[in-house]
C-alpha positions as CSV (number, residue, x, y, z in Angstrom):
1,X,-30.7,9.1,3.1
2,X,-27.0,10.0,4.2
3,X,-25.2,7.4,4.9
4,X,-21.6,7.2,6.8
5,X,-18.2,7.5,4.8
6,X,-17.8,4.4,7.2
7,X,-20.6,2.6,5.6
8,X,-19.6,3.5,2.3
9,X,-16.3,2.0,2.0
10,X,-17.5,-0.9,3.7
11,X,-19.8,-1.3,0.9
12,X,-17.0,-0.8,-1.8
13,X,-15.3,-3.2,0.2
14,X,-17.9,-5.8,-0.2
15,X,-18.8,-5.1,-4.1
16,X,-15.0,-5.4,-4.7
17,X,-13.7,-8.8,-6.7
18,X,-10.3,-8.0,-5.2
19,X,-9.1,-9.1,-1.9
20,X,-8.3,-5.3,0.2
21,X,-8.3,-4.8,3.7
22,X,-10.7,-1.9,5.2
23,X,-7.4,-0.4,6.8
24,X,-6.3,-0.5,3.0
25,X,-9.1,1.1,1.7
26,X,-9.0,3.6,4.5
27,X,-6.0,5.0,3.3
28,X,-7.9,7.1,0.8
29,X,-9.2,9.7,2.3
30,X,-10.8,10.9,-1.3
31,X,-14.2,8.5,-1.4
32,X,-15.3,10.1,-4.4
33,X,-11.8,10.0,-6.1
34,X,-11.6,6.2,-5.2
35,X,-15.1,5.3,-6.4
36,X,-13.9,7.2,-9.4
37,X,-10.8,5.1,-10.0
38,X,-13.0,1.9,-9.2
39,X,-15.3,2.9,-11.8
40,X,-12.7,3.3,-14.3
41,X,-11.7,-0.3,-14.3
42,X,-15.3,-1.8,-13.9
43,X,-15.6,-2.7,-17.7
44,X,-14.8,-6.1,-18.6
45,X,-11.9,-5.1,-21.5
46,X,-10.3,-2.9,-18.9
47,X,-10.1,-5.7,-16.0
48,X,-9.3,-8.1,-17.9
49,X,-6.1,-9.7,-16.2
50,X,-6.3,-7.5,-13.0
51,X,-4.9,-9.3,-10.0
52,X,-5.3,-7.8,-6.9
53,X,-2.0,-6.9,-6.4
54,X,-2.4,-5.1,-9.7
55,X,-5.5,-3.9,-8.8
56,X,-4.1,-2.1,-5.7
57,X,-1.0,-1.2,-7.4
58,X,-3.1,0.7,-9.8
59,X,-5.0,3.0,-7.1
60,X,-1.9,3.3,-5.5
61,X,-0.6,5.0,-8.8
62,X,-3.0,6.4,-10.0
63,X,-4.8,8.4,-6.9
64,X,-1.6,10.5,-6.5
65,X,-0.5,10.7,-10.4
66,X,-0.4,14.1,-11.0
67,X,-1.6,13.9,-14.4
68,X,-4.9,12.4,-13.1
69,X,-5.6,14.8,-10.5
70,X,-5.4,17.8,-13.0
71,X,-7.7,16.0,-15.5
72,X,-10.1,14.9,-12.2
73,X,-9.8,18.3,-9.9
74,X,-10.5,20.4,-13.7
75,X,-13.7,17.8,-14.2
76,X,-15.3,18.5,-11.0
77,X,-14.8,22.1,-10.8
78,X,-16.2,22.2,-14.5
79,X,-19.1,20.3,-13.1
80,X,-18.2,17.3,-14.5
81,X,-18.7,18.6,-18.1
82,X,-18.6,15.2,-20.1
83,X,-15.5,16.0,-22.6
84,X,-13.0,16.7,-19.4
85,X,-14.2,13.4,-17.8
86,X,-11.1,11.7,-17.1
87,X,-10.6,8.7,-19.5
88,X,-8.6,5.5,-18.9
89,X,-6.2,5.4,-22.3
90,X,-3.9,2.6,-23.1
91,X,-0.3,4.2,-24.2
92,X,0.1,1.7,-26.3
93,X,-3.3,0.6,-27.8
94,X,-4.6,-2.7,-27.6
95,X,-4.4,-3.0,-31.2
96,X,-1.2,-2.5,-31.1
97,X,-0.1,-5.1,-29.0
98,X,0.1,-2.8,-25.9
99,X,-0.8,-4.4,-22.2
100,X,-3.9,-3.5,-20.7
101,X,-2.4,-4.6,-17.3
102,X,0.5,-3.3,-17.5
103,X,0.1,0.0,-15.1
104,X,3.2,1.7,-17.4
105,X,1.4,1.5,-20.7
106,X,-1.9,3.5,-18.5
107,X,-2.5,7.4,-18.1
108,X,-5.6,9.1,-18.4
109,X,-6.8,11.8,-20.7
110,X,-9.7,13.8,-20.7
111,X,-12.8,11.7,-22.1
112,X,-12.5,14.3,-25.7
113,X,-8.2,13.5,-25.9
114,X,-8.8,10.0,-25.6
115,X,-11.3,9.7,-28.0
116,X,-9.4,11.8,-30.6
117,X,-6.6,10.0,-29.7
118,X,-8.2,6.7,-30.8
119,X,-5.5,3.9,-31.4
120,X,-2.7,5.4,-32.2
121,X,0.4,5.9,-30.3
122,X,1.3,7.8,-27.9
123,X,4.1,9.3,-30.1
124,X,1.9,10.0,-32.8
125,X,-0.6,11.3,-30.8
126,X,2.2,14.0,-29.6
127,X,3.1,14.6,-33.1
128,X,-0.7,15.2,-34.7
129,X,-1.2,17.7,-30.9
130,X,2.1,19.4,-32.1
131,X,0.8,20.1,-35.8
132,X,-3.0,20.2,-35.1
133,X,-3.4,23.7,-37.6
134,X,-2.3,21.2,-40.4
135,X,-5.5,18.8,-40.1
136,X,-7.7,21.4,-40.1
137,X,-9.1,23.2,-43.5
138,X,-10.8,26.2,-41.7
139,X,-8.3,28.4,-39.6
C-alpha cells in the first residue's frame, strides 16, 4: 500500500522524541534523505544529549552539507552498496574526549572510511589516507 508523502511525515512527526512543527518538517522536501538523517541518530550512544534544538540544528546542517550529499547521492546511485552507506563519524572520537553533541566535531564518511578510520583523529586519519602505500605489504 502507497501511502501519501503527507502521511508519512506526519508519521515521522509522531515517532519523533523531539518537539518539530509539521511546517518544520515540511521544509525538507527530501523524505527519503530526512528519514535517512533520522535514522542516523536513532541509536542510543548517538542521541545521547540531543536536545531538540540540537536535534533540528543537526538536520539543518547536515541535509545541505555538501560532504553528506556526495557520500548519500554516490550511495543511492550505487544502490545502496553497503561500504558507501553514509556513516555518522565523530571527529574527535569519543574516546578521545570528543563531543557527541557537538554538531562541529560530526561529518559523515562512507560506512568503509569510518570504520577504517576507527578512533583515531581526524588528523591522523588524514595522515595514514596520505601514506596508505606504506601500510600495505603487497603493492
Amino acid at each position: 500500500i502507497k501511502v501519501s508523502k503527507e502521511t508519512v511525515y506526519k508519521n515521522m512527526k509522531a515517532h519523533l522524541k523531539y518537539d518539530v512543527t509539521m511546517e518544520w518538517l515540511l521544509n525538507f522536501k527530501d523524505i527519503e534523505k530526512l528519514k535517512f538523517l533520522n535514522r542516523s541518530i536513532t541509536k542510543n550512544s548517538n542521541k545521547v544529549g540531543f536536545t531538540t534544538e540540537i536535534y533540528k540544528n543537526f538536520i539543518e546542517k547536515f541535509y545541505i552539507d555538501e560532504q553528506f550529499n556526495s557520500i548519500y547521492e554516490t550511495w543511492i546511485q550505487n544502490n545502496k552498496y553497503k561500504y558507501l552507506k553514509p556513516s555518522l563519524d565523530h571527529i574527535i572520537p569519543i574516546s578521545k574526549n570528543g563531543s557527541s553533541i557537538d554538531l562541529d566535531n560530526l561529518q559523515f564518511l562512507t560506512w568503509f572510511e569510518n570504520r577504517c578510520k576507527n578512533d583515531m583523529s581526524i588528523t591522523e586519519w588524514t595522515n595514514l589516507k596520505n601514506n596508505i602505500e606504506n601500510y600495505f605489504y603487497y603493492k
